[in-house]
N, CA, C and O atoms as a Maestro MAE file, in Angstrom:
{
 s_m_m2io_version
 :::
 2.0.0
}

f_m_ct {
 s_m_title
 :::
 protein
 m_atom[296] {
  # First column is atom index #
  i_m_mmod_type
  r_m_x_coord
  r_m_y_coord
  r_m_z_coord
  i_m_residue_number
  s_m_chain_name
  s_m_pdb_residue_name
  s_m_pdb_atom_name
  i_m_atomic_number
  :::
  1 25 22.374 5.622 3.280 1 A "UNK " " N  " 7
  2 3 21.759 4.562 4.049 1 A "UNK " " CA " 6
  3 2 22.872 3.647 4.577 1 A "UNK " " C  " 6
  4 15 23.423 2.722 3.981 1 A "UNK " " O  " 8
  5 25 23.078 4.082 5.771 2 A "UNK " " N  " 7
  6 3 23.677 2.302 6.280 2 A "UNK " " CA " 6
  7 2 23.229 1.114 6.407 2 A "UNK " " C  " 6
  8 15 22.198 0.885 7.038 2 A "UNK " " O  " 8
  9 25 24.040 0.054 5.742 3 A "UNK " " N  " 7
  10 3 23.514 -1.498 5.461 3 A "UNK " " CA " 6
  11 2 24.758 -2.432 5.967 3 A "UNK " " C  " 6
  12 15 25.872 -2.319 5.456 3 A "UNK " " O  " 8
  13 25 24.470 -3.393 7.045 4 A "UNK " " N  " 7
  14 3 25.214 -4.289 7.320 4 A "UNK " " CA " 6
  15 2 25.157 -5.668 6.220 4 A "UNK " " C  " 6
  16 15 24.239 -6.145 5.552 4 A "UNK " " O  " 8
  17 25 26.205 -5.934 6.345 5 A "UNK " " N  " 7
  18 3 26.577 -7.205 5.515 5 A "UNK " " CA " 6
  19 2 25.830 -8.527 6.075 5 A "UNK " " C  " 6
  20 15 26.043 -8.713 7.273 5 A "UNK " " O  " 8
  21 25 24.926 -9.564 5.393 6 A "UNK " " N  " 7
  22 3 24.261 -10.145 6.411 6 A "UNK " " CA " 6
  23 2 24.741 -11.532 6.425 6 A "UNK " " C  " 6
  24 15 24.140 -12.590 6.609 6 A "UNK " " O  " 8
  25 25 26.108 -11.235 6.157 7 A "UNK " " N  " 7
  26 3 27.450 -12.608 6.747 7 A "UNK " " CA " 6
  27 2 27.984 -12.231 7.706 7 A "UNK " " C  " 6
  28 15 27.779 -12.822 8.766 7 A "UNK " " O  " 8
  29 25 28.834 -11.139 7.647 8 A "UNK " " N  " 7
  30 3 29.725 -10.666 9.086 8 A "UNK " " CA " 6
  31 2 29.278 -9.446 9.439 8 A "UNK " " C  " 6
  32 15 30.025 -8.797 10.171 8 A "UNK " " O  " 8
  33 25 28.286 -8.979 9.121 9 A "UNK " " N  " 7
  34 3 27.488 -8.157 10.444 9 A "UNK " " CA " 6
  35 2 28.569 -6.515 9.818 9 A "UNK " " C  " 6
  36 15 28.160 -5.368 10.003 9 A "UNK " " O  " 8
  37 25 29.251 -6.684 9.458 10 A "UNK " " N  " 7
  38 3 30.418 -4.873 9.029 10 A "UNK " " CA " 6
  39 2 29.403 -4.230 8.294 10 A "UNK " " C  " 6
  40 15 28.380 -4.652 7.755 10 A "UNK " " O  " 8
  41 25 29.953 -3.027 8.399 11 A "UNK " " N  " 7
  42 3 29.275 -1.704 7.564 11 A "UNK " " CA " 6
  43 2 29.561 -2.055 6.376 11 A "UNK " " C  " 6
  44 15 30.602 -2.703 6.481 11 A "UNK " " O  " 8
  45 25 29.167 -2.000 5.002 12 A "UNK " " N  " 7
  46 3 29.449 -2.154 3.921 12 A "UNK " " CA " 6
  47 2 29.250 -0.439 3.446 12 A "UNK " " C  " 6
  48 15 28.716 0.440 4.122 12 A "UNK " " O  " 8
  49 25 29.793 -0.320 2.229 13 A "UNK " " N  " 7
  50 3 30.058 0.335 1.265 13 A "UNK " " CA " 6
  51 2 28.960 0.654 0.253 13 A "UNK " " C  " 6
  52 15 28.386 -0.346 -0.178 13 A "UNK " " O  " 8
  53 25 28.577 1.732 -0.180 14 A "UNK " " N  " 7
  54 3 27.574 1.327 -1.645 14 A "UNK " " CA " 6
  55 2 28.593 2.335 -2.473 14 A "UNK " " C  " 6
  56 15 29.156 3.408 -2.254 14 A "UNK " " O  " 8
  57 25 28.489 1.190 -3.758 15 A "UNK " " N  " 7
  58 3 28.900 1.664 -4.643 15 A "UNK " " CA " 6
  59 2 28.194 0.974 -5.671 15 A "UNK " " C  " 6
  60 15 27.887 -0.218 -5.653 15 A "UNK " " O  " 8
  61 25 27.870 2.109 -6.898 16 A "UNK " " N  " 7
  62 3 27.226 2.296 -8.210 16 A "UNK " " CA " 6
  63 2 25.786 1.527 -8.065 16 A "UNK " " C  " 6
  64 15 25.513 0.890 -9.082 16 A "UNK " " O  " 8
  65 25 24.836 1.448 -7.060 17 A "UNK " " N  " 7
  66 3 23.906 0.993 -6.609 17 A "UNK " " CA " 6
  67 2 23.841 -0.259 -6.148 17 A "UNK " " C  " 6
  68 15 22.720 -0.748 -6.289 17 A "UNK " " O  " 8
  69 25 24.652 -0.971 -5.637 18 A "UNK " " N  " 7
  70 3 24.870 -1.883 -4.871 18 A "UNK " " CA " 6
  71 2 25.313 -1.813 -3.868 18 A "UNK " " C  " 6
  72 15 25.578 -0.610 -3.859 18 A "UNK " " O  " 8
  73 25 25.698 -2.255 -2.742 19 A "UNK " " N  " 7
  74 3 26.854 -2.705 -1.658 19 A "UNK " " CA " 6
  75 2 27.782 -3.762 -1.047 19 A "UNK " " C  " 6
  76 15 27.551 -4.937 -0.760 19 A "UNK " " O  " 8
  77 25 29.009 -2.949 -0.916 20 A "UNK " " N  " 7
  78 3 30.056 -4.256 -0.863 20 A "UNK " " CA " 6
  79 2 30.702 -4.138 0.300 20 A "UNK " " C  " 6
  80 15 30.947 -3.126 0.957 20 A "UNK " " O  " 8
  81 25 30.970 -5.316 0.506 21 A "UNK " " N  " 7
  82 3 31.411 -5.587 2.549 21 A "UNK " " CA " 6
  83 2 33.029 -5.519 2.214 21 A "UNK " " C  " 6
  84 15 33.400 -6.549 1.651 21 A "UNK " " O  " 8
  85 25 34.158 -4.478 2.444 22 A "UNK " " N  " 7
  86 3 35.398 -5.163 2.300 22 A "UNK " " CA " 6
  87 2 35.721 -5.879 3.375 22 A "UNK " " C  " 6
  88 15 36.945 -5.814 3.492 22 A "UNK " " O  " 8
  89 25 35.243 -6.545 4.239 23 A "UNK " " N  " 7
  90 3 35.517 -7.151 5.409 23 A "UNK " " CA " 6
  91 2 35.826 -8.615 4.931 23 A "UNK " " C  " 6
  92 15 36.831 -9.281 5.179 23 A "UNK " " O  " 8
  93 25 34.190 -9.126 3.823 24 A "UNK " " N  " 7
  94 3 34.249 -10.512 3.672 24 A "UNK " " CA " 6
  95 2 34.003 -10.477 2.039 24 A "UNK " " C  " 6
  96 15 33.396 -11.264 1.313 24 A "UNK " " O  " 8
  97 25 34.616 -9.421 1.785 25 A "UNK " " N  " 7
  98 3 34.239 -9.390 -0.232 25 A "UNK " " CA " 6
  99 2 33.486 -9.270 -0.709 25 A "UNK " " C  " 6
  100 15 33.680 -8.625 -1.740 25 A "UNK " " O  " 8
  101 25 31.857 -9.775 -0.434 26 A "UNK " " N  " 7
  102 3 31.258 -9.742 -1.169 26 A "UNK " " CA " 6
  103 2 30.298 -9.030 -1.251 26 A "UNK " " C  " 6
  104 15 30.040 -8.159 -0.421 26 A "UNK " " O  " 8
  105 25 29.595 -9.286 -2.287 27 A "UNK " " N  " 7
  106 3 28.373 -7.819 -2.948 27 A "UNK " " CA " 6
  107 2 27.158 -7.989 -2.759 27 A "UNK " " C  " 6
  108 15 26.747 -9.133 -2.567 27 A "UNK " " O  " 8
  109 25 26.131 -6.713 -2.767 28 A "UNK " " N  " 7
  110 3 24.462 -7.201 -2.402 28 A "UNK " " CA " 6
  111 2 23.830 -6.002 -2.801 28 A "UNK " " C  " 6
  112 15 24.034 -4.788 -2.760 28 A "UNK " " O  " 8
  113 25 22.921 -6.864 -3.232 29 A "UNK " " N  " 7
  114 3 21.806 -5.896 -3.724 29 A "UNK " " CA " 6
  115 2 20.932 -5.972 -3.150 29 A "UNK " " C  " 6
  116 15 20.448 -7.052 -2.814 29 A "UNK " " O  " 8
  117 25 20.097 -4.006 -2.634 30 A "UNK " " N  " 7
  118 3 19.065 -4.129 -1.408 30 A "UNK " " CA " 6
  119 2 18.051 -4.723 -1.999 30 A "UNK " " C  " 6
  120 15 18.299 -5.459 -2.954 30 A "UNK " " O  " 8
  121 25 16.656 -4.529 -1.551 31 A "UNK " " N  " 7
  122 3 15.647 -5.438 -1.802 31 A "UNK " " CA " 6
  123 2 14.673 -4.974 -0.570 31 A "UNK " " C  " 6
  124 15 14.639 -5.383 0.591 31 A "UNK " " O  " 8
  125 25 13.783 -3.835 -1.330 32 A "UNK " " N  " 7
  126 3 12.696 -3.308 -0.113 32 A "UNK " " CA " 6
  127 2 11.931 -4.371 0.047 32 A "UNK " " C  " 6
  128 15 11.741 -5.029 -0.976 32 A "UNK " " O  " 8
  129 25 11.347 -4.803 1.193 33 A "UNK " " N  " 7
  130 3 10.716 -5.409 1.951 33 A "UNK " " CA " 6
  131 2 9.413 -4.897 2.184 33 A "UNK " " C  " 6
  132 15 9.442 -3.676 2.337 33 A "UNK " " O  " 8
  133 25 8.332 -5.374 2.261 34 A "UNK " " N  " 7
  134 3 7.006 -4.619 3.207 34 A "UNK " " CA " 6
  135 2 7.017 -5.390 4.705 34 A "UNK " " C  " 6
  136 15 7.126 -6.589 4.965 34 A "UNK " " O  " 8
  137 25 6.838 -4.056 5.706 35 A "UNK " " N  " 7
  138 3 7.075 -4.613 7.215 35 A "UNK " " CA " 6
  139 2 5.854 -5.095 7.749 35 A "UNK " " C  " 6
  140 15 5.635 -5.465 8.903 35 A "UNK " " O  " 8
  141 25 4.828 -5.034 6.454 36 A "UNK " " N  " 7
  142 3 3.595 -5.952 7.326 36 A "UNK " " CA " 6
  143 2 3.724 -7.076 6.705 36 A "UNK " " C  " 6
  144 15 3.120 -7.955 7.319 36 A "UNK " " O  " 8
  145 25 4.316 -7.519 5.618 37 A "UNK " " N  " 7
  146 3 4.046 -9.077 4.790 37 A "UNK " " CA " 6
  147 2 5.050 -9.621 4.419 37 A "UNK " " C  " 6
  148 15 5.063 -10.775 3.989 37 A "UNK " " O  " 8
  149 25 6.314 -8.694 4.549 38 A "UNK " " N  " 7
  150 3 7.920 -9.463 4.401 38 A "UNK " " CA " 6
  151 2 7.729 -9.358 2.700 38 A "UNK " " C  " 6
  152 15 8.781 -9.732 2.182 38 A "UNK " " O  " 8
  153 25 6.863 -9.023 1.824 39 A "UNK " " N  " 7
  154 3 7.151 -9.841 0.744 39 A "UNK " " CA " 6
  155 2 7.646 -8.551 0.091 39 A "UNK " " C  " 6
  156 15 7.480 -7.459 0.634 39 A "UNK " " O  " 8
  157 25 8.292 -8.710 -1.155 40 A "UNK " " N  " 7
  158 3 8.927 -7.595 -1.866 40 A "UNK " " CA " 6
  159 2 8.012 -6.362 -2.395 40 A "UNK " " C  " 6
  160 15 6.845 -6.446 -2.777 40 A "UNK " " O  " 8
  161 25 8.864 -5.134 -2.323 41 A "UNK " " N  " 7
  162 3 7.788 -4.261 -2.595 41 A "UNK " " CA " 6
  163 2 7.926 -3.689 -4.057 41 A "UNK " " C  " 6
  164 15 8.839 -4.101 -4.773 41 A "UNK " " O  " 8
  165 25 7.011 -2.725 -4.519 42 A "UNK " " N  " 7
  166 3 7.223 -2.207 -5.931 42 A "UNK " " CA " 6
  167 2 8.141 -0.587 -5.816 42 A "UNK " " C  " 6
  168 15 7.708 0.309 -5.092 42 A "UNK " " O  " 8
  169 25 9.190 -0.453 -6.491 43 A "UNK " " N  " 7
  170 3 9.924 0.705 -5.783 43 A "UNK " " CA " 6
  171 2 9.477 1.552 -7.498 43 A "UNK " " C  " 6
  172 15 9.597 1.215 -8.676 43 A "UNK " " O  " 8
  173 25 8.903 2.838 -6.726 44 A "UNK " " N  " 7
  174 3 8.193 3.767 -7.754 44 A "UNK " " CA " 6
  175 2 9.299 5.072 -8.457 44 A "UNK " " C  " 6
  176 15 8.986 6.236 -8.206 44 A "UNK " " O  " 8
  177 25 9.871 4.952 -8.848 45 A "UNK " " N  " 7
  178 3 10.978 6.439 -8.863 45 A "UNK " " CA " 6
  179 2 10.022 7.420 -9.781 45 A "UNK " " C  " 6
  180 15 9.404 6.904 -10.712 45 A "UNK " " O  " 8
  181 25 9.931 8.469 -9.589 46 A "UNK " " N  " 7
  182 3 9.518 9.432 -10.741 46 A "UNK " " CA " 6
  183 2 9.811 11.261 -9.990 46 A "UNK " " C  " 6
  184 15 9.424 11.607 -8.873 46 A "UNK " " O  " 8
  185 25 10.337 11.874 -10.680 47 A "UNK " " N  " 7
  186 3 10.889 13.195 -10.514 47 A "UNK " " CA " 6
  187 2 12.425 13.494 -9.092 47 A "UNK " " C  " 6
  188 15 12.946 14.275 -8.296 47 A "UNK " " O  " 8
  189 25 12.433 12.611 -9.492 48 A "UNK " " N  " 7
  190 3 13.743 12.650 -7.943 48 A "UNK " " CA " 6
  191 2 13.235 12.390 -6.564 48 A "UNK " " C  " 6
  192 15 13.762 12.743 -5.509 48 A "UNK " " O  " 8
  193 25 11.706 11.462 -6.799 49 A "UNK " " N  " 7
  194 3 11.055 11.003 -5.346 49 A "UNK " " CA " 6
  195 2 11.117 9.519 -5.941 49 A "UNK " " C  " 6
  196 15 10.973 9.215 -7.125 49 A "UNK " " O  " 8
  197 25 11.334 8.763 -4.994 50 A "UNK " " N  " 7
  198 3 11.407 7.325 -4.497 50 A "UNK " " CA " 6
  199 2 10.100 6.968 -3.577 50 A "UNK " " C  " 6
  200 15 9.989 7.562 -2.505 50 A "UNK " " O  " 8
  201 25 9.177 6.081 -3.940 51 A "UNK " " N  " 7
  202 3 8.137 5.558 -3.321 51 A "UNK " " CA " 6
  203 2 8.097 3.973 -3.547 51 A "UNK " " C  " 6
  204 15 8.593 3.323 -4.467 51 A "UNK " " O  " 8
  205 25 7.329 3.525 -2.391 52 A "UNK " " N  " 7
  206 3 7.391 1.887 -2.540 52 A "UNK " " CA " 6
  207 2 6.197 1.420 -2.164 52 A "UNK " " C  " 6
  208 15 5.745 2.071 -1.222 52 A "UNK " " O  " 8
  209 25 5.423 0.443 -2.569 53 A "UNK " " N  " 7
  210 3 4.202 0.171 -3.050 53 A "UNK " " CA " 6
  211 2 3.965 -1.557 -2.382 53 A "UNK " " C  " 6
  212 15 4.884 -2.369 -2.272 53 A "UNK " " O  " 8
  213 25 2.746 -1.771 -2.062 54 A "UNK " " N  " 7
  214 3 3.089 -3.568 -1.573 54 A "UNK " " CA " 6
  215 2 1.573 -3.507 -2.243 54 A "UNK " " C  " 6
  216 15 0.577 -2.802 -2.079 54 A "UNK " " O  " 8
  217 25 2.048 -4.963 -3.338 55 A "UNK " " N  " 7
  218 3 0.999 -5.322 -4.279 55 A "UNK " " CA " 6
  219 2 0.270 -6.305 -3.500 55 A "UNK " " C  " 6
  220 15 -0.617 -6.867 -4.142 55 A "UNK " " O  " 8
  221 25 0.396 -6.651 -2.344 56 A "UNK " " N  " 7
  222 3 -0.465 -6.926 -2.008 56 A "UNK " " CA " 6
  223 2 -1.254 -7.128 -0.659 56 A "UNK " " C  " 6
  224 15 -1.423 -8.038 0.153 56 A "UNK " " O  " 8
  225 25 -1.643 -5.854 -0.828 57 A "UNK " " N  " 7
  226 3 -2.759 -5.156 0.017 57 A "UNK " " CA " 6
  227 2 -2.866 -4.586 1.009 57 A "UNK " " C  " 6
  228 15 -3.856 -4.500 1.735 57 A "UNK " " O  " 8
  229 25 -1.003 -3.774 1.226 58 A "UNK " " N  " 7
  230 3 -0.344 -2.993 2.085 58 A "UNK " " CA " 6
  231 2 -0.894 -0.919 1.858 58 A "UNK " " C  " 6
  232 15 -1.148 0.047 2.577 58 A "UNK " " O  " 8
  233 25 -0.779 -1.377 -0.060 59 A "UNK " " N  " 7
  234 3 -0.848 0.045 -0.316 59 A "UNK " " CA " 6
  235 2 0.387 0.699 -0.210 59 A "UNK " " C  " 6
  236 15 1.261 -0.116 0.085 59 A "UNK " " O  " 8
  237 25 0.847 1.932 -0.340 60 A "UNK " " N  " 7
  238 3 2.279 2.737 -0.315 60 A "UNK " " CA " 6
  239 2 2.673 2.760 1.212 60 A "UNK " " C  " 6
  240 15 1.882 2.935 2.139 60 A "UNK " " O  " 8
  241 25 4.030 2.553 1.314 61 A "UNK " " N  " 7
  242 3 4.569 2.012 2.705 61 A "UNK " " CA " 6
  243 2 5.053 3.177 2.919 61 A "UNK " " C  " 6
  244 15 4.852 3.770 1.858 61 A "UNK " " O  " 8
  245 25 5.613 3.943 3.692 62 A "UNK " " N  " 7
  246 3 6.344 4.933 3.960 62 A "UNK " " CA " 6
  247 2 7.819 4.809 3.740 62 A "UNK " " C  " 6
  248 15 8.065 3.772 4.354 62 A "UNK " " O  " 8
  249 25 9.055 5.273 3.192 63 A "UNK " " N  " 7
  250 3 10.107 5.091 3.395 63 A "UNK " " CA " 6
  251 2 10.703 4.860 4.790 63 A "UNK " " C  " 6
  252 15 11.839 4.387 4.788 63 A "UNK " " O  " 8
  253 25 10.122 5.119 6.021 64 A "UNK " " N  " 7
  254 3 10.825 5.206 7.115 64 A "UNK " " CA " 6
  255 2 9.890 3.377 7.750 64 A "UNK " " C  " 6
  256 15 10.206 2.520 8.575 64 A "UNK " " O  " 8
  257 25 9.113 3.493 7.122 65 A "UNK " " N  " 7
  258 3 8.666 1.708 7.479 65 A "UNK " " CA " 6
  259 2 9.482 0.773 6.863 65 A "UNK " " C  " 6
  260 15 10.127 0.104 7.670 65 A "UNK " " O  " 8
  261 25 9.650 0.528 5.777 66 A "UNK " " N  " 7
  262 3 10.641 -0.266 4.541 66 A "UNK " " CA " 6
  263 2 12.035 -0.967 5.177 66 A "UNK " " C  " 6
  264 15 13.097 -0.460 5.538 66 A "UNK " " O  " 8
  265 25 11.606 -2.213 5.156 67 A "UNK " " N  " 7
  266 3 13.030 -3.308 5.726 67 A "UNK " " CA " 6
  267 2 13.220 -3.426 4.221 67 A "UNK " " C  " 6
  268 15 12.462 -3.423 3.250 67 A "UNK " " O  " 8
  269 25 14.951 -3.564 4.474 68 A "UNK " " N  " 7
  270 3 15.811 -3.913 3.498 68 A "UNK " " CA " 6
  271 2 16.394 -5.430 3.660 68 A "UNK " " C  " 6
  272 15 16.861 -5.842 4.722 68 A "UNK " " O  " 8
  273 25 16.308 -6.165 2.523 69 A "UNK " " N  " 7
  274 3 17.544 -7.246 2.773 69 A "UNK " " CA " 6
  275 2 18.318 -7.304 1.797 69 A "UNK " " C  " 6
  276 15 18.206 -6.820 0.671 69 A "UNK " " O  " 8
  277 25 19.050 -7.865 2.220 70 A "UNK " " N  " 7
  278 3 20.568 -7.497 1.194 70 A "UNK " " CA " 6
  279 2 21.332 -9.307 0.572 70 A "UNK " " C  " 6
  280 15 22.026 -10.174 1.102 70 A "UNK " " O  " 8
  281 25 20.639 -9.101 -0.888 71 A "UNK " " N  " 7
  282 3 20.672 -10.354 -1.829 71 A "UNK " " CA " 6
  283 2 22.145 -10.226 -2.449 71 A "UNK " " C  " 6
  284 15 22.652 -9.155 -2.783 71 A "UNK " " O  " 8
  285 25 22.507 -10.975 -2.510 72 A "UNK " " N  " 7
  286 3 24.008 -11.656 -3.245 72 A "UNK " " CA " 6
  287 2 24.161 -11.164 -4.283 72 A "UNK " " C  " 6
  288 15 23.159 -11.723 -4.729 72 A "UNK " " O  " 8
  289 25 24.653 -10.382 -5.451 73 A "UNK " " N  " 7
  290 3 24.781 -10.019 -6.338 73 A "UNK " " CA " 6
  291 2 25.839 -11.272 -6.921 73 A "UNK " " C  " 6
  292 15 26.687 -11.766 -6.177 73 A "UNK " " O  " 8
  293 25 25.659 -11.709 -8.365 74 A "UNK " " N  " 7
  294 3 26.417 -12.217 -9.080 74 A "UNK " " CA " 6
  295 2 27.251 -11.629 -9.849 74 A "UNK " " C  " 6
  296 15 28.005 -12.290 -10.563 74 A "UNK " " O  " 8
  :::
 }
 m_bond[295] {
  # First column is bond index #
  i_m_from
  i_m_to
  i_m_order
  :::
  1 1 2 1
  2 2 3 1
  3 3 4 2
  4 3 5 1
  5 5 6 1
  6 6 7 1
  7 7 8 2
  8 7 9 1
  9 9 10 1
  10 10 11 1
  11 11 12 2
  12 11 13 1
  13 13 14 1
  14 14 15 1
  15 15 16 2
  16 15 17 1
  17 17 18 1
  18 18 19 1
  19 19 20 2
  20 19 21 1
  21 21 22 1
  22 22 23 1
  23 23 24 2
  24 23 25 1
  25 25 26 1
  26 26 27 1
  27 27 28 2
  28 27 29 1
  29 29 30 1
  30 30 31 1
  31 31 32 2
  32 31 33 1
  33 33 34 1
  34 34 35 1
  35 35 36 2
  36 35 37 1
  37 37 38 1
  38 38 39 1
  39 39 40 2
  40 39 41 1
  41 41 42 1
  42 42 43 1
  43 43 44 2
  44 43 45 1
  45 45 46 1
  46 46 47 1
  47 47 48 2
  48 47 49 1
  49 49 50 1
  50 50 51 1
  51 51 52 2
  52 51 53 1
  53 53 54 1
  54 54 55 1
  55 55 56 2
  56 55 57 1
  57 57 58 1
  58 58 59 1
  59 59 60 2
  60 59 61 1
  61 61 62 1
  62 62 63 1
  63 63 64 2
  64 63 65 1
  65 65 66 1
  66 66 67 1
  67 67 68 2
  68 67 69 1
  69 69 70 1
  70 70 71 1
  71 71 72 2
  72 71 73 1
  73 73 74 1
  74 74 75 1
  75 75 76 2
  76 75 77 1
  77 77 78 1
  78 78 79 1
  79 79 80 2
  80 79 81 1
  81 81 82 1
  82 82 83 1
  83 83 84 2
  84 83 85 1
  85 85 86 1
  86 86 87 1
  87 87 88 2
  88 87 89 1
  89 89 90 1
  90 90 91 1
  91 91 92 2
  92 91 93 1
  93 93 94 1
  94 94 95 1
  95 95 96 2
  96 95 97 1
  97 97 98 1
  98 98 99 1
  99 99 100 2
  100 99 101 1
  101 101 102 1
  102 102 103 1
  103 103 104 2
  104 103 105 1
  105 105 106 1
  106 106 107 1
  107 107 108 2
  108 107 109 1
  109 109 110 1
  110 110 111 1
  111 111 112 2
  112 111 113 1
  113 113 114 1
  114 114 115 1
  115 115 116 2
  116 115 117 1
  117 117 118 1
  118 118 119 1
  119 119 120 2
  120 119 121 1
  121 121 122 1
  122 122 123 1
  123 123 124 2
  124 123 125 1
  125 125 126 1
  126 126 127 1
  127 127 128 2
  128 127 129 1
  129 129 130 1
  130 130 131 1
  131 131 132 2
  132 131 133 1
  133 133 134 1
  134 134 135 1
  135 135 136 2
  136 135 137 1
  137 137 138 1
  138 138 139 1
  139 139 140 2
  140 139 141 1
  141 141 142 1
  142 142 143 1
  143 143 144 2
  144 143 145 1
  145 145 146 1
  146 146 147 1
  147 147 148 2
  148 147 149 1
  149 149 150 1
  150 150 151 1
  151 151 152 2
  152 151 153 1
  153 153 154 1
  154 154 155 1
  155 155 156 2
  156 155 157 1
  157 157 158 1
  158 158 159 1
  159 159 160 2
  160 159 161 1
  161 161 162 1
  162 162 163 1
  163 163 164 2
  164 163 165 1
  165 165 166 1
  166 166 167 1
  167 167 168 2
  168 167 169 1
  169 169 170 1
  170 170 171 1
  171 171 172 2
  172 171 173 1
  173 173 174 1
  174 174 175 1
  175 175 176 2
  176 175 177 1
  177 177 178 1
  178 178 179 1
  179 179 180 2
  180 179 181 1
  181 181 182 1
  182 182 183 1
  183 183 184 2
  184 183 185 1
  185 185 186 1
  186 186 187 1
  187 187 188 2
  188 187 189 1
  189 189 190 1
  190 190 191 1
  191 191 192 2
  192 191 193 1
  193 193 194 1
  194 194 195 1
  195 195 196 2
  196 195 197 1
  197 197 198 1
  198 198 199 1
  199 199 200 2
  200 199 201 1
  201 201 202 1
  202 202 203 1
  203 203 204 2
  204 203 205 1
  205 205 206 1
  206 206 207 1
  207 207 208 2
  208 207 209 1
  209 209 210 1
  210 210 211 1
  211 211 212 2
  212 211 213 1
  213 213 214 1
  214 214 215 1
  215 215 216 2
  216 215 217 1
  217 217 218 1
  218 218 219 1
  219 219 220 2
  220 219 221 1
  221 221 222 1
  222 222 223 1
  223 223 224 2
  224 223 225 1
  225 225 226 1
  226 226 227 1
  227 227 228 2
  228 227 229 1
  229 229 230 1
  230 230 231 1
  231 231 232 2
  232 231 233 1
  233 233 234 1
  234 234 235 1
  235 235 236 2
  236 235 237 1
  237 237 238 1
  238 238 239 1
  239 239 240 2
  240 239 241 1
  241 241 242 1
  242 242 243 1
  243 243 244 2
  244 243 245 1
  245 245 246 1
  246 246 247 1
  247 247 248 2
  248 247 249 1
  249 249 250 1
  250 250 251 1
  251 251 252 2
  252 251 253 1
  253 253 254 1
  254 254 255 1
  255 255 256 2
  256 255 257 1
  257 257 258 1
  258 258 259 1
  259 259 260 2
  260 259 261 1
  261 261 262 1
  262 262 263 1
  263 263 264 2
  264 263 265 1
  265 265 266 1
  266 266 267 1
  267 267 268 2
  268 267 269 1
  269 269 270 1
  270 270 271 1
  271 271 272 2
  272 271 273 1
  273 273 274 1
  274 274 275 1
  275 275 276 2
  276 275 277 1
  277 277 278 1
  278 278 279 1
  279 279 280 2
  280 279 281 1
  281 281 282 1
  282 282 283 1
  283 283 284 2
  284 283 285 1
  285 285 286 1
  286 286 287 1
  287 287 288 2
  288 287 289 1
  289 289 290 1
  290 290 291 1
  291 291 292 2
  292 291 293 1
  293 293 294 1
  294 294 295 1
  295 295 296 2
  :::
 }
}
């Protein structure tokens, strides 16, 4: 997945399930989105499938619908 850094706009990096911008240093963790309600979704893993869920009242989103934003890691 490509993810821009949402300080200086560069391609970032993922590494060990995060991503890091070497442009401006710092680190982020994605954060599925639902594209009808913005609000965070429930990410389902089971058998090597990834599904994402909106608790409220989206139902299962498709992977190819799913906005990402990219939170600050400490």
């Amino acid at each position: 997945m490509d993810a821009l850094c949402p300080v200086c706009q560069k391609l970032m990096t993922e590494v060990s399930g995060h991503f890091h911008c070497s442009n401006c240093h710092g680190n982020y963790q994605p954060q599925a989105e639902c594209p009808d309600c913005a609000k965070p979704l429930q990410v389902l893993k089971a058998c090597g499938a990834i599904d994402y869920f909106c608790q409220h009242g989206h139902g299962l989103i498709s992977k190819s619908r799913v906005h990402f934003s990219y939170l600050p890691t400490i």
